[in-house]
C-alpha positions in Angstrom: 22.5 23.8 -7.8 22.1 25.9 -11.3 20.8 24.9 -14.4 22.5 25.1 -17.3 21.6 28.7 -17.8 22.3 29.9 -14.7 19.6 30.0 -13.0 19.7 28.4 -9.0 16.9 25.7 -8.5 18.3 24.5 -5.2 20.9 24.9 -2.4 22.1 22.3 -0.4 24.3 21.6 2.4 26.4 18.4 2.7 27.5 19.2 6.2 24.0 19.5 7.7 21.9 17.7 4.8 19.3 21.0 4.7 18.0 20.9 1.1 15.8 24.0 -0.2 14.3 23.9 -3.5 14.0 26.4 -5.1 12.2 25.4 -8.5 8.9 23.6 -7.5 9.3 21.8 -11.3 12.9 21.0 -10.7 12.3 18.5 -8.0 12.4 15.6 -10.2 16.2 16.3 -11.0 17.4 18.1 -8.4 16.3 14.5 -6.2 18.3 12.5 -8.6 21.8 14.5 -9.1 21.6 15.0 -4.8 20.7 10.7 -4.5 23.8 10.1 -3.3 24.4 12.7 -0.4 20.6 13.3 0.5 19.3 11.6 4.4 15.7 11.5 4.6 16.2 14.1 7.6 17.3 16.2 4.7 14.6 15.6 2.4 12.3 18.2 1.5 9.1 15.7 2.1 10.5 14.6 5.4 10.3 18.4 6.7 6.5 18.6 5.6 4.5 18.4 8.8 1.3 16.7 8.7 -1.5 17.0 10.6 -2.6 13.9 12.6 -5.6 13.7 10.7 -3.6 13.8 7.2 -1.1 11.1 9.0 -1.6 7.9 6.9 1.0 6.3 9.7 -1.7 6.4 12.0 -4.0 3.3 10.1 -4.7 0.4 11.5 -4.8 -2.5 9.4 -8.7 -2.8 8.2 -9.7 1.0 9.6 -12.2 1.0 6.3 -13.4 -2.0 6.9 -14.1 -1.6 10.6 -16.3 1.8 9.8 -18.9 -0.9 7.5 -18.3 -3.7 9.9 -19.7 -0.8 12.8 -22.6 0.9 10.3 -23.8 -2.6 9.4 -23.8 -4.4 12.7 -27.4 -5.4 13.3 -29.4 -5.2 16.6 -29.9 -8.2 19.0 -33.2 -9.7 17.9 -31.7 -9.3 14.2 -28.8 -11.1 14.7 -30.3 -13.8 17.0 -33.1 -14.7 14.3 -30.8 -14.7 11.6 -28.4 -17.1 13.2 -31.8 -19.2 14.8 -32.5 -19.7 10.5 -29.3 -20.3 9.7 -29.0 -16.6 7.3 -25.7 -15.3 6.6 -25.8 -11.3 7.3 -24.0 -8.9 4.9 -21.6 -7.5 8.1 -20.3 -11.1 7.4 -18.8 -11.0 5.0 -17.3 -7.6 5.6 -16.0 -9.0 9.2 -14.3 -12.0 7.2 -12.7 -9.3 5.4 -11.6 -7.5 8.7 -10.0 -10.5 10.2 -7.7 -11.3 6.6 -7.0 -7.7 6.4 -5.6 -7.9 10.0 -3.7 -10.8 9.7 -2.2 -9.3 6.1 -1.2 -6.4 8.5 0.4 -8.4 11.4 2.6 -10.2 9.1 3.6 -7.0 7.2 4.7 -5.2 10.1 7.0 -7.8 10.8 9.0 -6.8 8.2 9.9 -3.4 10.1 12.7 -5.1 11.8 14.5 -5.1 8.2 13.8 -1.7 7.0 10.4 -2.0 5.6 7.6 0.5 6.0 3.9 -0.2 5.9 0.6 1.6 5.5 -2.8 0.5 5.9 -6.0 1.0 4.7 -4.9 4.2 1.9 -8.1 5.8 1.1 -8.4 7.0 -2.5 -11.1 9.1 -4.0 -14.4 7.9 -5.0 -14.7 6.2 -1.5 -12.6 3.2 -2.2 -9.2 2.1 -0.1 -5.7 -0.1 -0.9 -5.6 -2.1 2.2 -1.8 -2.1 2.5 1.0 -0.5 1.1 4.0 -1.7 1.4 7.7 0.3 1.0 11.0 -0.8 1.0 15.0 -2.0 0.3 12.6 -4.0 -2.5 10.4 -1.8 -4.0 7.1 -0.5 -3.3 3.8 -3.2 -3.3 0.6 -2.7 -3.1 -1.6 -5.3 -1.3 -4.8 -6.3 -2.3 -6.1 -8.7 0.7 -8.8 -11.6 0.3 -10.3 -14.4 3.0 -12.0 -17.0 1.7 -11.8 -19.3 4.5 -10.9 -23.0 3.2 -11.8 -22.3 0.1 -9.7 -24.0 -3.1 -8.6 -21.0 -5.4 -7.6 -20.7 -8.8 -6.0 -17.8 -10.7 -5.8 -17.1 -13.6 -4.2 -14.0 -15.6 -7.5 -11.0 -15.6 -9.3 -13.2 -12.9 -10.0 -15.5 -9.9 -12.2 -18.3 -9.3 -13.7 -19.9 -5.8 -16.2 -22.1 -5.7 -17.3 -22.1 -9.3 -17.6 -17.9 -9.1 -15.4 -15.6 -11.1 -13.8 -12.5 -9.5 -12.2 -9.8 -10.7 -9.4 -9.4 -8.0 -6.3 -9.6 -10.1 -7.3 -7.0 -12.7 -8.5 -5.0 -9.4 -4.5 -5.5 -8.2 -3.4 -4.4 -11.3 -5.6 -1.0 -11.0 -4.8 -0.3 -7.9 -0.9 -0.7 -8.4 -1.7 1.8 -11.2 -3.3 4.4 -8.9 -0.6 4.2 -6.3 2.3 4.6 -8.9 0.8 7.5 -9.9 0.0 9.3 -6.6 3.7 8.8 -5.5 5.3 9.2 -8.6 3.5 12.9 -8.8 3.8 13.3 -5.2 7.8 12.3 -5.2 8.6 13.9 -8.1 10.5 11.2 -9.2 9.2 7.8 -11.0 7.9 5.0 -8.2 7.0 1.9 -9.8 4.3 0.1 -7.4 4.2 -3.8 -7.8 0.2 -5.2 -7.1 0.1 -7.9 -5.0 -2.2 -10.2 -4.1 -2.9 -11.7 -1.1 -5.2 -14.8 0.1 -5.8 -15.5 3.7 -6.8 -19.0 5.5 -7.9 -20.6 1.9 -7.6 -24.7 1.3 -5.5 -24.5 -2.0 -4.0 -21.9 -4.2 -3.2 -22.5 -7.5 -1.7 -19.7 -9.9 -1.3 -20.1 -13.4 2.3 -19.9 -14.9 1.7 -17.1 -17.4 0.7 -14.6 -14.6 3.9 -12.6 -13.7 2.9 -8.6 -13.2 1.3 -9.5 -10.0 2.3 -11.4 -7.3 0.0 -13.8 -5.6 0.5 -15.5 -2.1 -0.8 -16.4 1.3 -0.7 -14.3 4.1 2.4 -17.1 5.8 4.5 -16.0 2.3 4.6 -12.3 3.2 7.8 -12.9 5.6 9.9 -13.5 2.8 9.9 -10.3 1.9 12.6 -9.5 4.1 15.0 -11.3 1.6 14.1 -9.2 -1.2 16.3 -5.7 -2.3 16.3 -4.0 -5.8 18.8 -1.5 -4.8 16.3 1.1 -3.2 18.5 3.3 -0.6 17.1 4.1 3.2 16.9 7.4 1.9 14.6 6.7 -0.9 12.8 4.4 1.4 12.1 7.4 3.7 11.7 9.9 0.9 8.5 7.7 -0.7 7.0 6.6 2.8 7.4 10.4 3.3 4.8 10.8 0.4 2.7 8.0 1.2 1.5 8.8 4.5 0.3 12.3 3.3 -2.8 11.7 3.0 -3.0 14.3 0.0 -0.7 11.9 -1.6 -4.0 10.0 -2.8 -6.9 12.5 -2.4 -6.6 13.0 -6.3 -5.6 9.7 -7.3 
């Protein structure tokens, strides 16, 4: 492939699907004119080889949770007083967390079956994570999980409320979308929208109101219809963007 001056930015072979680029800056259009014909065997992400610690494929569903669950995990006499006085502890919470984060996973992974990739647990920089990242014939989604466990919910269009609290979980959704679009967008070299989605686990009632449309909002049983939803994305570009997102480096910056 030449530009319009001349100049080669990449080869590639349709017989064996080997694609060299040449011009770092040229990946952008170089992915876009080859669409049609590239593999993700061929693609110059799928050749990258990543160490196991840079492997994001390698996540289990709640991985940064289980790390506070373990660090605040009281002793014996701690636990047994505070349960003898009826006190909540702060791993609580954080182990409520676990469990919805795990479910969230279970029913993601489902979707394999139908060409679907998932990622858990993305850490991004200033010590924060996406819990699940999801890639596939419909898009890419970014999964923001909650448990509030038989709790009524309401949402509303920058916020949520349970139990006569306010939180900020679906301008949260909308951020993290952001961040993710980003990473892969710069890490693809071509433009990866990344929908937020957000997801409530073993909750009483869930009420969304109409006017809220950027981000999706469901229950951990609505995940499996998924598998009905395409937009047109390719295997290959299915492969090319989970390529990018389970490099870690994908997100270090983001």
């Amino acid at each position: 492939m030449n530009q319009s001056d001349g100049k080669k930015v990449a080869w590639f072979d349709r017989r064996t699907g080997y694609l060299e680029l040449l011009v770092e800056e040229q990946r952008g259009a170089v992915l876009d004119v080859l669409a049609p014909y590239l593999t993700a065997s061929s693609s110059p992400l799928a050749h990258k080889a990543l160490r196991s610690e840079d492997d994001l494929a390698g996540n289990s569903p709640g991985d940064a949770l289980q790390m506070k669950v373990d660090k605040l995990t009281p002793g014996f006499w701690r636990w047994a007083l505070a349960r003898l006085f009826g006190r909540r502890l702060e791993v609580d919470s954080w182990r409520a967390g676990l469990a919805g984060e795990r479910r969230v996973g279970t029913e993601l992974e489902r979707l394999a079956r139908r060409g679907w990739r998932v990622l858990h647990s993305i850490p991004l920089a200033g010590d924060v994570d996406i819990d699940h990242v999801l890639i596939g014939p419909g898009g890419a989604f970014c999964f923001n999980t909650k448990c509030h466990r038989g709790a009524r919910v309401w949402v509303g269009d920058d916020s949520v409320r349970i139990g006569g609290q306010s939180y900020p979980y679906v301008r949260k959704s909308r951020a993290e979308a952001r961040r993710a679009s980003a990473a892969l967008t710069s890490a693809c070299g071509f433009s990866v929208e990344v929908q937020p989605v957000l997801a409530f686990v073993a909750v009483a009632e869930l009420k969304v109101v109409p006017s809220l449309r950027d981000v999706r909002v469901l229950q951990e049983r609505d995940i499996a219809a998924f598998k009905h939803l395409k937009t047109g994305w390719r295997p290959d570009k299915v492969e090319l963007v989970y390529a990018a997102a389970r490099d870690r480096h994908t997100w270090v910056r983001s």
